[in-house]
TIVO-169506 format. One record per residue: residue in one letter; x, y, z of N, C-alpha, C, O in turn. Coordinates in pm, whole numbers, plus 32768, in hexadecimal, padded with zeros to 4 digits. Atoms other than C-alpha are relative to their C-alpha. Example, Ala and Ser with C-alpha at 12.3 -4.5 7.8 and 13.67 -1.06 7.14 Angstrom:
<pts>
a80597F89800084CE7E3E830C805A8078800080C280768042 s7FAE7F897FFA85577F9682CA7FB3806D80497FE680DC805A 
</pts>
This chain:
<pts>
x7FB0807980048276815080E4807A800F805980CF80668044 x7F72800B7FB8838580FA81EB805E7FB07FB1803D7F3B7F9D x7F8B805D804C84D3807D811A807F7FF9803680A6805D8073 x7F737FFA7FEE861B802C815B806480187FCB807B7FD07F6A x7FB77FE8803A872380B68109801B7FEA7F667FF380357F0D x801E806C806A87757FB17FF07F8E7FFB7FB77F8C7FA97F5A x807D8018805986147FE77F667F857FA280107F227F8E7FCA x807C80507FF285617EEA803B7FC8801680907FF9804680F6 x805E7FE57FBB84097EC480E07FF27FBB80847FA47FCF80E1 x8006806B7F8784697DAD81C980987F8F7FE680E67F827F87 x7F9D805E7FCC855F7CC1821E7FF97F767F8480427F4A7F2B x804C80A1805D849A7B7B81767F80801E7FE07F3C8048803D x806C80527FEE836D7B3980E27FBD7FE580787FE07F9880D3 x805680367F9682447B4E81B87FFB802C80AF7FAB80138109 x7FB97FEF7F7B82FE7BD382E57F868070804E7F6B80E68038 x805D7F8A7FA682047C7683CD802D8083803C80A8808D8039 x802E7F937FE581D07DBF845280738009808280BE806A808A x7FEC80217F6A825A7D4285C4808B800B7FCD80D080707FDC x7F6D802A803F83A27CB18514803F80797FD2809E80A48014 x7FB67F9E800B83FE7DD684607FF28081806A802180EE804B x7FFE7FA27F7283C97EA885A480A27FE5803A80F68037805E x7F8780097FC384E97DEF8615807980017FC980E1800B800A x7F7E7FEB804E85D97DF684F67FFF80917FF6805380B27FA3 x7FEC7F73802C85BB7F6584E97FB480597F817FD180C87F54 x803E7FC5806384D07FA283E57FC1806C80197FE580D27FDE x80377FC17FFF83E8805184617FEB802080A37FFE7FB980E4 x80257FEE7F83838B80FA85DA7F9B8060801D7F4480907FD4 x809B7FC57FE582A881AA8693800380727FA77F91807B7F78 x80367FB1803482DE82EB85C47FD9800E7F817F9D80697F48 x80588022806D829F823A849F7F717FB27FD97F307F987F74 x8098804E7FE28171818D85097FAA80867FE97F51808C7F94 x80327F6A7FDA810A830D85677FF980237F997FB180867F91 x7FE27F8980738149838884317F837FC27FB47F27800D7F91 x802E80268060809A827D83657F527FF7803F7EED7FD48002 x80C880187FC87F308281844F7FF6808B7FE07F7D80967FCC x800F7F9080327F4D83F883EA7FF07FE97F6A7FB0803D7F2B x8014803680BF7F42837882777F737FF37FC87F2880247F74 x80C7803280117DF682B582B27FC4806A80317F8580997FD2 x80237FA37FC87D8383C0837B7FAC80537FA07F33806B7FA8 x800E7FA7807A7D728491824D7FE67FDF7F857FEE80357F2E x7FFD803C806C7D31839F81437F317FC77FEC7EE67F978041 x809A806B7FF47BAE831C80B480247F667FD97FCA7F137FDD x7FED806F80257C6B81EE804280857FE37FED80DE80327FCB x7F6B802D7FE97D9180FD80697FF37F8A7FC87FAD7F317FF8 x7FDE808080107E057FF87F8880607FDA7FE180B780207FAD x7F83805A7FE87EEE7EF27F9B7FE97F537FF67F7E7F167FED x7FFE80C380177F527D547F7D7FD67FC6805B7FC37FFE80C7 x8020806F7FDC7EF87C537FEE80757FC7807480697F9580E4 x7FA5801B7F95802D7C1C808080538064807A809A804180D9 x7FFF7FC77FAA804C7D5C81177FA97FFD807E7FD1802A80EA x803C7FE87FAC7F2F7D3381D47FE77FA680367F847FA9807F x7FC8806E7F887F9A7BF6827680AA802A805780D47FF180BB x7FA87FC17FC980CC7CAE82D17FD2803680687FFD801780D8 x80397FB57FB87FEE7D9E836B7F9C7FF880837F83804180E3 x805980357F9B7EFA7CBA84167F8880127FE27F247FDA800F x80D0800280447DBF7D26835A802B80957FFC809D80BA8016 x7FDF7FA580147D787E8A830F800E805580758017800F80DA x7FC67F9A7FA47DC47FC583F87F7580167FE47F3F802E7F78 x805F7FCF80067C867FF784957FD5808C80667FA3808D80D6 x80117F967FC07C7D817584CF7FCA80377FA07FC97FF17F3B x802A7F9080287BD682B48438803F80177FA380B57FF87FB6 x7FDD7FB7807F7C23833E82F77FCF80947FDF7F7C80C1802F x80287F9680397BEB848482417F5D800F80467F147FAC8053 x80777FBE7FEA7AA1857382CD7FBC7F7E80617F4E7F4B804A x8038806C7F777A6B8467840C7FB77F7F7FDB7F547F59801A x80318058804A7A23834D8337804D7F617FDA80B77F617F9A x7F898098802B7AB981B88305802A802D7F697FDB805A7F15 x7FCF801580BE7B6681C481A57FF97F967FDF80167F3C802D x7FFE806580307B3280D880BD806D7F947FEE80B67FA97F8D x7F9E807B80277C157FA180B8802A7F957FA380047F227FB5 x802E806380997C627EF67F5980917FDB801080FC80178008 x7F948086802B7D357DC77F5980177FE47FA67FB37FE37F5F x801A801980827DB77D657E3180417F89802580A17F888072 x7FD180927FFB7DF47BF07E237FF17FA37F837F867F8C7F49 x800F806A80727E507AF97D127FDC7F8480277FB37F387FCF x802F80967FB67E0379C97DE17F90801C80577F64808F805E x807280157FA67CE779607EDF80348048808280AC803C809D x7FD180067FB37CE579FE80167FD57FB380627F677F7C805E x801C80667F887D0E793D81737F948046803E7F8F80BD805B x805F7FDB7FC07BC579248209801F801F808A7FE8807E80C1 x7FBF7FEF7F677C7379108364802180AB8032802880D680A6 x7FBD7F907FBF7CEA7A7F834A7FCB8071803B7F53808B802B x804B7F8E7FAD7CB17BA584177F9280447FAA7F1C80577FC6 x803B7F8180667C447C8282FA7F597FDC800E7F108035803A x8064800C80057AF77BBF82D77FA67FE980747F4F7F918075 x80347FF47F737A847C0D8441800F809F7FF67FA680D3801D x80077F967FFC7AE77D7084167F8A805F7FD47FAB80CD7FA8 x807C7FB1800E79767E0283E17FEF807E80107F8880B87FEC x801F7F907FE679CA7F3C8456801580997F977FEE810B7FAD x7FDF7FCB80837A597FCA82E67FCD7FD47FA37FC17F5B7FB4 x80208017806179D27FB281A8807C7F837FCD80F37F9C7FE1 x7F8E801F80417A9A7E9F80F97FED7FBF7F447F7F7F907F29 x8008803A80507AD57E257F90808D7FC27FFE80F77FE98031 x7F8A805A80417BB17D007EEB7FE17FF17F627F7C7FCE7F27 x7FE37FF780AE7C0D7D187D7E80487FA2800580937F7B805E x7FAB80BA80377C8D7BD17CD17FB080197F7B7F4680557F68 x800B8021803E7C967B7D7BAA7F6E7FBE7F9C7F477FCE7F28 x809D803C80337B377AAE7B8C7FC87FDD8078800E7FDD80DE x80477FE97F947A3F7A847C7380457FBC809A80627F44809B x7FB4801F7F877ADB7A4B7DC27F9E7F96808C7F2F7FB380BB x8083804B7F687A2879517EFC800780848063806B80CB806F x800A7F987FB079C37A4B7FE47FC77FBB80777F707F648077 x8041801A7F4A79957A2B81897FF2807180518019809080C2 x80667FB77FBF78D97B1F81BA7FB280637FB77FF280B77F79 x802E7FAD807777B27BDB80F3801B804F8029801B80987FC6 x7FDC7F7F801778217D0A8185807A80517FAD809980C87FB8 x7F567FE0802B79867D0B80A97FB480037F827F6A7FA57F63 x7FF68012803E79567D817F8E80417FBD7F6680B97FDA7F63 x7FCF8049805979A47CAC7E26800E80317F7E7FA880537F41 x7FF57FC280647A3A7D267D0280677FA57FA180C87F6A7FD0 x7FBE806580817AC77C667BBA804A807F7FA57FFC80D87F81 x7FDA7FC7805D7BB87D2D7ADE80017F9E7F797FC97FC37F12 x8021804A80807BCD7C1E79E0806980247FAE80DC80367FD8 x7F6E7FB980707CA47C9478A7801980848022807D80BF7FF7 x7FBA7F417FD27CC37DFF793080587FE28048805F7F7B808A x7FA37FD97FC67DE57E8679AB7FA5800D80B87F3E804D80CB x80117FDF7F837DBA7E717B3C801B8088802E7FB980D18039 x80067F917FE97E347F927B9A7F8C806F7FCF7F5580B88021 x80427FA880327D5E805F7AA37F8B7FEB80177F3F804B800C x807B80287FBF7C387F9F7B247FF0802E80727F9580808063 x7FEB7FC27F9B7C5C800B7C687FC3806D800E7F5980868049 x80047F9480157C8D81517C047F8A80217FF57F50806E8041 x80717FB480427B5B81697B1E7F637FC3807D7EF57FF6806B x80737FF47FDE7A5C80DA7C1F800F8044807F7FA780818099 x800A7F8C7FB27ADA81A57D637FDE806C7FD47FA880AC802E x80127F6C80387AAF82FF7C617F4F7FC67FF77EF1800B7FCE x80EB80127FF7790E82627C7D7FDF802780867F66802B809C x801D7FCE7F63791082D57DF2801480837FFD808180BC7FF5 x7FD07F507FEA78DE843C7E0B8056801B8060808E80888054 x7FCC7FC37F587988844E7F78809F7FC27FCF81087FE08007 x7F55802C801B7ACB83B37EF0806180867FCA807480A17F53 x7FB17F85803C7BA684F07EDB80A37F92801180CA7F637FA6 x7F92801B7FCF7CE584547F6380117F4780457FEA7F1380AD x7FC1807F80017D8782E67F2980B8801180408115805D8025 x7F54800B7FDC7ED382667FFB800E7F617FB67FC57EFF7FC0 x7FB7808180497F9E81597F2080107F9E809680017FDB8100 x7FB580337F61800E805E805880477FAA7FC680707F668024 x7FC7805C801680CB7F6F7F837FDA7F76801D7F697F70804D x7F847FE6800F81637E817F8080677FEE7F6A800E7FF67F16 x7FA87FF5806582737E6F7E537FA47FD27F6B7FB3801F7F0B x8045805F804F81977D967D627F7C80997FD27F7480C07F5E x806A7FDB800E805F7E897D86805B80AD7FE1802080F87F93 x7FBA7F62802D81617FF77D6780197FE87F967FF180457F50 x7FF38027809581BD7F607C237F90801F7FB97F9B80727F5E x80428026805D808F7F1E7B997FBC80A37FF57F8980CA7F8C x80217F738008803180A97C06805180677F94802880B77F40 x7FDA7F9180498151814B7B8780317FF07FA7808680437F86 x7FF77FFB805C816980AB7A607FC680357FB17FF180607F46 x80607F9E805B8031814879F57FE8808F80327F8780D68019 x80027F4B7FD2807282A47A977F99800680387F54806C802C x80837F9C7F8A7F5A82967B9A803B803280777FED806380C8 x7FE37FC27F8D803783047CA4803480A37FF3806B80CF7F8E x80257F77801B802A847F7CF280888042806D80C480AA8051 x7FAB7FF87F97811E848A7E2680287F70804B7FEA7F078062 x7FC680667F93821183CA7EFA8029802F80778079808C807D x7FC37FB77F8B823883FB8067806D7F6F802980467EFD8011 x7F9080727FF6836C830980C2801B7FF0807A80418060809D x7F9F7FDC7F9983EF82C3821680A87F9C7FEE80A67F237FD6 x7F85804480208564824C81EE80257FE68094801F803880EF x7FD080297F9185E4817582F980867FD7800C80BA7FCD7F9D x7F5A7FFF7FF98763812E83737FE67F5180207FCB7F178089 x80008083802B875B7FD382F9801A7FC77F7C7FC97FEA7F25 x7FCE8036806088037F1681F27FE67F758000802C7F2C8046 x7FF5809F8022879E7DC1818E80527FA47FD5809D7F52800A x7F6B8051805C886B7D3180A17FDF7F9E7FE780307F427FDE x80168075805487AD7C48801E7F9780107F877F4180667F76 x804C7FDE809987237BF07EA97F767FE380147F1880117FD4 x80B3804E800A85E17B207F2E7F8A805D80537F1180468054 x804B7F9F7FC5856E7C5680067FA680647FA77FE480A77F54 x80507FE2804684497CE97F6C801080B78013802680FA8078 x7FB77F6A800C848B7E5D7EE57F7080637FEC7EF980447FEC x80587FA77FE383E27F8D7EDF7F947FE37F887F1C7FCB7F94 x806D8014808B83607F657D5880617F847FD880D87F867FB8 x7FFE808F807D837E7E077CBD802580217F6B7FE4806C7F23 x7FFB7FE78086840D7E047B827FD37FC47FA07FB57F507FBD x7FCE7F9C805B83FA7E4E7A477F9B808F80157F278090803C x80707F82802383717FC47A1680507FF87F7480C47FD17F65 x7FE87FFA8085836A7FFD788A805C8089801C80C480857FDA x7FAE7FB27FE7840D8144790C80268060807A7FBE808180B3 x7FE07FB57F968495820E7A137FB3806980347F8580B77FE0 x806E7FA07FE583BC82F17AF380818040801D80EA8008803E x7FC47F897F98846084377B667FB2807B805B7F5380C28038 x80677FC77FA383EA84EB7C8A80498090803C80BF80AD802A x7FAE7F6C7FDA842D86587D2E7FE7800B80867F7B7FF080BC x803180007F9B846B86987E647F9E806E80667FC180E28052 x803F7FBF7F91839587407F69800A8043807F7FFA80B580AA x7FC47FCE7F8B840387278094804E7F8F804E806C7F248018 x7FA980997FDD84CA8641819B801A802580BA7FFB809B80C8 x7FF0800E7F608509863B833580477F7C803780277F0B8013 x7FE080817F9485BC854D841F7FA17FF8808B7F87806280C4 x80127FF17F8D851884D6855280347F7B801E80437F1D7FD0 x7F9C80AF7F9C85C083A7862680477FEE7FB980A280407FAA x7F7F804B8054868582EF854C7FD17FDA7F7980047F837F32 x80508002804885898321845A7FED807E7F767FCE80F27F93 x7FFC7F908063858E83EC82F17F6F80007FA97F4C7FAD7F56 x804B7FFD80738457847E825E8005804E7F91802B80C37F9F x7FEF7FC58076844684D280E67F5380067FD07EF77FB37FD0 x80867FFF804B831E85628044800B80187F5B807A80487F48 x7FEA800C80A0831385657EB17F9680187FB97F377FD27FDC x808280388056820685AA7D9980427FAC7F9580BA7F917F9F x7FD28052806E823784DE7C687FD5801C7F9E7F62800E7F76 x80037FAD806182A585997B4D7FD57F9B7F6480247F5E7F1C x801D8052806B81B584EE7A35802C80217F6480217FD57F04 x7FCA7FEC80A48248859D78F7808D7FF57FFC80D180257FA1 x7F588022802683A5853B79227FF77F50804B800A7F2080BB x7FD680C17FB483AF83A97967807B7FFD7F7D808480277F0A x7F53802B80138514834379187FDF7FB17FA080357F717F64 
</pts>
């Protein structure tokens, strides 16, 4: 997750990829950092509205020379117009709520229904033997709904020299958490103007 200072993921709502390039969010060595993420990952999920931020998903290599799986989680319909459902070259799923319109049979469709989303997720990626290694991608709405139920294992952070200062800017975790995570650190580096923090997340002490 790239944040700001202040605790947020972006500027506004929705703000693309391009945009926060130019407010300072994020640059090339955080682009670098985070295709090293997928790189190494069998699976990446994230919103709905991250991944109109993003432009559809990041279509590179993952873990042992392989696409990683892509699971959207969306409470609404998604736009048939968008990149994502042209992207053929990754596995993809969309999680919603109840059965979702789909444009294209290759995307996979998944209904959580009264389950907890997150834990849905969870429990049908652990049905793929090759799934060793999941990256969270946010954004705020979908880290919530993770680390409220303690599925996150680590945080790698990049902190950027940017301050928002505003309330309607969408934050790293959405609130409420029923309680406080605390995390230990690891390790940490500067490069450009750029701070990375690495963290596991210490599950027998939540605040």
């Amino acid at each position: 997750m790239a944040v700001s200072l202040d605790g947020k993921i972006a500027s506004h709502p929705d703000e693309s990829d391009a945009a926060r390039h130019q407010s300072g969010f994020v640059n090339a060595d955080d682009r670098e950092f985070v295709q090293q993420q997928i790189n190494e990952s069998d699976a990446v999920i994230l919103g709905a509205n991250t991944m109109r931020a993003s432009g559809g998903i990041w279509e590179q290599l993952g873990r042992n020379g392989k696409m990683p799986v892509w699971v959207v989680i969306a409470r609404h319909e998604l736009d048939g117009k968008m990149k994502f459902w042209q992207q053929n070259s990754a596995p993809r799923w969309v999680v919603s709520p109840q059965a979702a319109i789909m444009h294209n049979p290759q995307v996979q469709n998944f209904a959580y229904g009264a389950d907890h989303p997150a834990e849905f997720v969870v429990r049908k990626l652990k049905e793929l033997p090759d799934i060793k290694r999941v990256l969270l991608f946010g954004g705020g709405q979908i880290n919530q709904l993770f680390y409220e139920r303690h599925l996150v294992n680590e945080l790698k952070m990049t902190l950027c020299p940017v301050i928002v200062g505003s309330s309607a800017a969408p934050m790293f975790v959405n609130p409420p958490l029923s309680g406080g995570v605390r995390l230990l650190p690891i390790s940490s580096h500067v490069k450009s103007s750029h701070v990375f923090l690495h963290y596991t997340v210490n599950s027998s002490s939540h605040a």
